[in-house]
C-alpha positions in Angstrom: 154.7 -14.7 302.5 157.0 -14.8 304.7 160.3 -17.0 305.1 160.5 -19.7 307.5 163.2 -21.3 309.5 164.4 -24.3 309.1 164.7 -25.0 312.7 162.7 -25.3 316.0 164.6 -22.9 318.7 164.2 -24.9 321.2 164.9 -27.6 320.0 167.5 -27.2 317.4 166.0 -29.8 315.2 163.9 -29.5 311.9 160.7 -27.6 311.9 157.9 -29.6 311.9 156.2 -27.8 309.9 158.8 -28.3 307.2 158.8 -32.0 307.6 154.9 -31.6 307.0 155.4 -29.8 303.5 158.3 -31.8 303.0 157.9 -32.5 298.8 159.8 -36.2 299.0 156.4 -37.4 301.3 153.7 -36.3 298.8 152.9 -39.8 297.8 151.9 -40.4 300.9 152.0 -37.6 303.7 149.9 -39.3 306.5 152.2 -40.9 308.2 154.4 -37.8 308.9 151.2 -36.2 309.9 150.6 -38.8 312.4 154.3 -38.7 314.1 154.0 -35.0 314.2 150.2 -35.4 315.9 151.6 -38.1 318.1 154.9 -36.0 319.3 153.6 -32.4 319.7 150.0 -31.8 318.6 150.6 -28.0 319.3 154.1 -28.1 317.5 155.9 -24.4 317.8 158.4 -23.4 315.4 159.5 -19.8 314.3 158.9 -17.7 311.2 160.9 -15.3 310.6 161.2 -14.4 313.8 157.4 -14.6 314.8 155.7 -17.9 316.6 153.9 -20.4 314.8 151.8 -23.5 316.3 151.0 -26.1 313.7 148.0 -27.4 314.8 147.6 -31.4 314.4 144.4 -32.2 316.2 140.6 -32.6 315.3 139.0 -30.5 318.6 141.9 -28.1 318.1 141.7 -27.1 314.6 137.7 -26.8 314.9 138.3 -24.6 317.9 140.8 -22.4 316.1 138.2 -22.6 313.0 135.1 -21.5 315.0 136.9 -19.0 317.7 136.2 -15.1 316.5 139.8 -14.7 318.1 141.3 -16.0 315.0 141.3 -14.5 311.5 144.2 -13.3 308.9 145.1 -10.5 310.8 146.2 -8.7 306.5 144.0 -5.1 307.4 146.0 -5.4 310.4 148.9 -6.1 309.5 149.8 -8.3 311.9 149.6 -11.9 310.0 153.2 -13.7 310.4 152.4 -15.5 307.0 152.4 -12.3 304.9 154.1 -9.5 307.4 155.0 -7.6 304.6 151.7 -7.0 303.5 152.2 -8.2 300.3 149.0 -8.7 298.1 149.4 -9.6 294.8 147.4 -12.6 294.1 144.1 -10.6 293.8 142.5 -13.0 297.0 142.7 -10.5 300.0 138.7 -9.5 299.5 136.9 -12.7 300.5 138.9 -15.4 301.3 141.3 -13.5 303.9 139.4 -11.0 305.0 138.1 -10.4 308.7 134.8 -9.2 310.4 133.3 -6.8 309.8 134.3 -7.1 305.9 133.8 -10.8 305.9 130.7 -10.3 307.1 129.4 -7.8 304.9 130.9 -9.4 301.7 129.6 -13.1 302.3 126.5 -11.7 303.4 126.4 -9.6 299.8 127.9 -12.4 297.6 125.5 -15.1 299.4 122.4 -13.1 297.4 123.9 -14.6 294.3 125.5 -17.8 295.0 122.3 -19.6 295.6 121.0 -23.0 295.5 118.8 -21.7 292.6 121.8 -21.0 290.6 123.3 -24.1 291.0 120.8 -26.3 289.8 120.3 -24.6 287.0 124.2 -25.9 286.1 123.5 -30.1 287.0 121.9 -30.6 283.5 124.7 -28.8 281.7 127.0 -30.5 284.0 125.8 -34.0 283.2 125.7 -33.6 280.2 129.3 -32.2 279.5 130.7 -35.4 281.7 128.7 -38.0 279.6 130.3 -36.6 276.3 133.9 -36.8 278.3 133.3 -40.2 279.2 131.6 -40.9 275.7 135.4 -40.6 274.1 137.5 -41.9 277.3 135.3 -45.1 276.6 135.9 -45.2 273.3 139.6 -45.0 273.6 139.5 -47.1 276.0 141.7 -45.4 278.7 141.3 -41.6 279.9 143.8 -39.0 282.1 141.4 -38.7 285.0 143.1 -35.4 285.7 143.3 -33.7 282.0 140.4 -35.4 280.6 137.7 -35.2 283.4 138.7 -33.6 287.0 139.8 -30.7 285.4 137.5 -29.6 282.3 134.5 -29.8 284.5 134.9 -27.6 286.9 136.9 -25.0 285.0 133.7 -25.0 282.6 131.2 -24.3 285.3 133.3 -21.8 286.9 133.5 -20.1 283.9 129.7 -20.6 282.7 129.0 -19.5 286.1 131.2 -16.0 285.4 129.9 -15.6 281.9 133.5 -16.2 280.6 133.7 -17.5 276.8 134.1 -20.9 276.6 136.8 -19.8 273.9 139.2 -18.2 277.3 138.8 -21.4 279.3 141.9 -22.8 278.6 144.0 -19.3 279.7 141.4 -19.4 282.4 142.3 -22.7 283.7 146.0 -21.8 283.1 145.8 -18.5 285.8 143.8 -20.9 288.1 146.8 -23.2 288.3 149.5 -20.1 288.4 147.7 -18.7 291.4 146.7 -22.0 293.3 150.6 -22.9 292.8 151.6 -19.2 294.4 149.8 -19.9 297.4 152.3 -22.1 299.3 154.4 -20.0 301.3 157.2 -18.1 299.3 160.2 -20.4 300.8 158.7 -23.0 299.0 158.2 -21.5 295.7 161.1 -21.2 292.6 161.5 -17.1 292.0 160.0 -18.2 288.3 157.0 -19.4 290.3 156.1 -16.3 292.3 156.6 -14.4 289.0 154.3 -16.3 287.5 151.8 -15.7 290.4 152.1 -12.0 290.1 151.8 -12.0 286.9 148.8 -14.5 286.0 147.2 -12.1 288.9 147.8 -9.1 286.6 146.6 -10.0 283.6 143.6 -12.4 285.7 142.9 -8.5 287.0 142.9 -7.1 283.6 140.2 -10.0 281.8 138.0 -9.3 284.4 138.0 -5.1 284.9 137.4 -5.7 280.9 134.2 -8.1 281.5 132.9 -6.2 284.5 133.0 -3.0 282.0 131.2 -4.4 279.2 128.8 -6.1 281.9 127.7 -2.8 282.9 126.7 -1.5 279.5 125.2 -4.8 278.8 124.3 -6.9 281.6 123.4 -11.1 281.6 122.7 -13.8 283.8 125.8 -14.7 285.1 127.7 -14.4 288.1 129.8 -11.0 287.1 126.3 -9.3 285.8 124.6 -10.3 289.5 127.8 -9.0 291.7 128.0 -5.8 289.7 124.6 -5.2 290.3 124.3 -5.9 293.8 122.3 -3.8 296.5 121.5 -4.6 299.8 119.7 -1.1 301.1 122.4 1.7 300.0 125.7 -1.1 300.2 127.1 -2.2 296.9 129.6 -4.0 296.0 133.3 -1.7 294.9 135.1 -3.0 291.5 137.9 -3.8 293.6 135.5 -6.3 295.5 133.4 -7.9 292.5 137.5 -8.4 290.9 138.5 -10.2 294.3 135.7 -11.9 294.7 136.0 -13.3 290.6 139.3 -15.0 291.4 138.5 -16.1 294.7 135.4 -18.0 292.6 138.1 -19.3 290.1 141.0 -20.0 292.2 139.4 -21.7 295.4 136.4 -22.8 293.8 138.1 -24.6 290.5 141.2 -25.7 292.2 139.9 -27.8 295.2 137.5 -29.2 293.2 139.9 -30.9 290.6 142.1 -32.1 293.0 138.6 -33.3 295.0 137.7 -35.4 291.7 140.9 -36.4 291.0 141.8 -37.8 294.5 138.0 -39.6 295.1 138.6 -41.5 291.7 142.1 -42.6 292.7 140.8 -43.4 296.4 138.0 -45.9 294.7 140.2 -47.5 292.0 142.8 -48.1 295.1 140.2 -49.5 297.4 138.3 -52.4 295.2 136.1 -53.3 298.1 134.6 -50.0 298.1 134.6 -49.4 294.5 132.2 -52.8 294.6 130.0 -51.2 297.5 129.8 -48.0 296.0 128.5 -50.0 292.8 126.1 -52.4 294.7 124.4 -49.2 296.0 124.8 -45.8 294.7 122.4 -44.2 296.7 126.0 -44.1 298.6 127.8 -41.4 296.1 126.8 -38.3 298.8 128.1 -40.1 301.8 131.0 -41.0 300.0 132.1 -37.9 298.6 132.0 -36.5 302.4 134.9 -39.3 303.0 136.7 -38.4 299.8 136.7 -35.0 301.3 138.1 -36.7 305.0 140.1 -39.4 303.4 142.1 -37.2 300.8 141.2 -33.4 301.6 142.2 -31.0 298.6 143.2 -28.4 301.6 146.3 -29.7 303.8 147.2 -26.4 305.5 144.7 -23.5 306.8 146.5 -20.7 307.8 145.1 -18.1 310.7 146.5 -15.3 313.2 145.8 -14.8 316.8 143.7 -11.0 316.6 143.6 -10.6 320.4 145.3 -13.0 323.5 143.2 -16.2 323.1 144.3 -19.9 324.5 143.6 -23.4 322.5 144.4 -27.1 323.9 146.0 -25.3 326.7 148.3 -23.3 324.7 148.5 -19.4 324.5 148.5 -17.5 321.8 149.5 -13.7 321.8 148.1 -11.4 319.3 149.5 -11.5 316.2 150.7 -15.5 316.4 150.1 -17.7 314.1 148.6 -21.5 314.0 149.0 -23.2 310.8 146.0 -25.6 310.7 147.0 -29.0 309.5 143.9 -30.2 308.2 145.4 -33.6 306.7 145.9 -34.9 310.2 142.9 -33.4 311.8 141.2 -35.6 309.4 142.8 -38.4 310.3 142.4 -37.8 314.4 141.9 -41.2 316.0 140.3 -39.4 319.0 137.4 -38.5 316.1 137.6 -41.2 313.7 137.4 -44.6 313.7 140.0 -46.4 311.7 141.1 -43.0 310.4 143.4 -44.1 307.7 140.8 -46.4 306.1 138.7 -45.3 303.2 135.1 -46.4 303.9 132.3 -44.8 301.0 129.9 -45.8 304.4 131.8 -43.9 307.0 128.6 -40.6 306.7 126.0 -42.8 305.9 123.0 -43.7 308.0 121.4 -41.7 311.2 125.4 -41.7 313.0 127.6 -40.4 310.5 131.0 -39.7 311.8 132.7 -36.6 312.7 132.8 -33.4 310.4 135.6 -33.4 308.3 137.2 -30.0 307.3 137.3 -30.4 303.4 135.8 -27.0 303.1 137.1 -25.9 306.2 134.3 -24.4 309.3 132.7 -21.6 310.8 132.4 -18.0 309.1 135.6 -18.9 306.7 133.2 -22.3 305.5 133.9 -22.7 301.5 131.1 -20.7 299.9 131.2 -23.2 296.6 131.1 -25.9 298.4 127.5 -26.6 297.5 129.1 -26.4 293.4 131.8 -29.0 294.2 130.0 -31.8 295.9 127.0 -31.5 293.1 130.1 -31.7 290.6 131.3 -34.4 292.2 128.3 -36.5 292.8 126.9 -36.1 289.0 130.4 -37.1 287.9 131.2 -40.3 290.5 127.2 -41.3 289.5 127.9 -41.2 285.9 131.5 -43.0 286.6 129.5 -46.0 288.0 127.0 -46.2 285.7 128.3 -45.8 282.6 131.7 -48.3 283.6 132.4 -52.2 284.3 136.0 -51.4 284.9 138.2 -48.9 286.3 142.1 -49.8 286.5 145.1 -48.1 287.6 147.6 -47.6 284.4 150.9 -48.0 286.1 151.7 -48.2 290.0 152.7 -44.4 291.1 150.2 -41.8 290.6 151.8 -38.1 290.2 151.5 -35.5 292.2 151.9 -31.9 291.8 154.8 -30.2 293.9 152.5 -28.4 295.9 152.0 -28.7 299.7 149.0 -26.3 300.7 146.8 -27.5 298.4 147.1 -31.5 297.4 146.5 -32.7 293.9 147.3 -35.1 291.5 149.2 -34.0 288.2 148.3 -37.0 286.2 145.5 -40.3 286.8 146.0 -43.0 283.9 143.3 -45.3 283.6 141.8 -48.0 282.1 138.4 -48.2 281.9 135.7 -50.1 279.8 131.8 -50.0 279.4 
């Protein structure tokens, strides 16, 4: 990805968009978010010597979300986040990919991602999260991050892609490798993007492995259903099914964790909703929707102008980019009320407020989402149920040094029964 830099040209001062993935704010970026909304809510900078717009507002970011005049511009060649068309994380199939490809793929991949599937996974879910909670409540205290956020989804994930439970711990370590790799290179260590390239290689390698011995002897899972695919005479390539495996373990593991992770921190911070959410669970749903608004695992969504287009009144020439700042759409007073408060209620009832972008919107919309917010509601169900107490160990909660995607490194609790 490209470099950025570290000023705005007509300014002369910092770029915001710097300031926004500045690493000393993680405990709390909002407030940043908010001066940056409140001083320029189309905020250009330069990248390398292309033009940027960070992108701060609610209607703006679902217009640049929804408008077929942005994509990732990769085929192209024209995206100012990777101009060099550099590829090596194995996610170009799905997850940056523009139409017609996107369309074909999702439309292929939906045939096996289905709601059918999915259930099939909430017994084996539940009952995976009541034996983690059977020894945190034994111990009396439990790493919500290590012992619960994480371990979940990396086992579905990999149930779901017929991967040995024996390779989930390498699995889950490539996850976080690849999820850390894509921040923008300026902000990674030369160790890091190493890493990246090479937890993509040998991620490439596991999987061209499975797909071959799915192919003499196919299963149920995920890999044995993409291999197979036909719709008409269209198919699926091996370079596909591979993109579309770590697209599935990357996106679809990582933003759930940090999805878990934040919610339960939100509710332990906020008594007064941890109480309501306890006086009437029927409200775990709704208030999973404002985990996703409150706290969304996605800060930044990066897209490229394909053709001239115009948003909030500002131009954008092919080939431009607008980095979507999703934490502050989220928090957009002129679509929220009370946008910094944390209300399990706020997308309950026949009015629920406006649509968050947790999973993003329009053709890019997060294809697990349907697998993370039934993760999520089985585990925050079980949570209430099966606790009296849930306390804070400690005062500061750690994050990981990450900017794109927002996570917490470590959750001590204490919890009782």
């Amino acid at each position: 990805m490209a470099t950025a830099s570290t000023s705005n040209p007509a300014s002369g001062r910092r770029s915001p968009l710097l300031v926004a993935f500045d690493a000393a704010r993680q405990a709390d970026p909002y407030p940043t978010y908010r001066a940056i909304r409140e001083a320029d809510p189309l905020a250009g900078y330069d990248m390398a010597g292309h033009r940027v717009t960070l992108v701060t507002r609610h209607g703006d970011t679902a217009a640049v979300l929804q408008d077929p005049a942005f994509g990732h511009g990769y085929k192209e060649n024209i995206s100012p986040f990777r101009p060099d068309g550099d590829a090596d994380d194995g996610l170009e199939s799905l997850l940056r990919s523009d139409p017609p490809d996107h369309t074909r793929l999702r439309r292929l991949v939906s045939r096996t991602f289905t709601p059918g599937t999915l259930a099939e996974l909430a017994p084996d879910i539940t009952s995976f999260v009541t034996g983690l909670l059977d020894a945190a409540l034994e111990a009396g205290e439990i790493d919500a991050i290590s012992a619960l956020a994480r371990p979940v989804p990396t086992r579905m994930i990999c149930r779901l892609l017929g991967v040995p439970a024996a390779d989930e711990k390498i699995f889950g370590e490539w996850a976080e490798t690849l999820i850390r790799g894509i921040d923008p290179d300026f902000l990674l260590t030369p160790d890091e993007i190493t890493g990246r390239r090479r937890a993509a290689r040998e991620l490439d390698a596991y999987f061209r492995d499975l797909i071959a011995r799915v192919r003499v002897r196919p299963g149920t899972d995920l890999v044995s259903q993409l291999v197979a695919i036909h719709l008409g005479e269209d198919a699926l390539t091996e370079s596909e099914v591979l993109a579309l495996c770590a697209v599935l373990l990357v996106a679809g593991h990582e933003t759930t964790v940090n999805l878990i992770g934040g919610g339960v921190l939100a509710l332990v911070q906020h008594p007064d909703q941890l109480a309501l959410l306890r006086a009437d669970p029927g409200l775990v749903p709704a208030a999973v929707e404002e985990m996703l608004r409150h706290d969304c695992p996605v800060q930044f969504i990066p897209r490229t102008a394909l053709r001239d287009t115009e948003v909030g009144g500002r131009e954008f020439r092919r080939g431009e980019g607008a980095m979507l700042l999703v934490g502050s759409a989220n928090r957009d007073p002129d679509a929220f009320d009370e946008p910094d408060r944390f209300l399990v209620a706020r997308y309950a009832g026949p009015t629920p407020a406006a649509r968050h972008f947790g999973f993003g919107t329009g053709i890019h919309y997060c294809l697990g989402a349907p697998l993370a917010r039934m993760e999520a509601e089985i585990i925050f169900r079980l949570l209430l149920e099966r606790t009296s107490e849930l306390a804070l160990i400690g005062s500061t909660p750690t994050y990981r040094n990450q900017s794109i995607i927002r996570g917490l490194q470590t959750l001590p609790l204490r919890l009782a029964a």
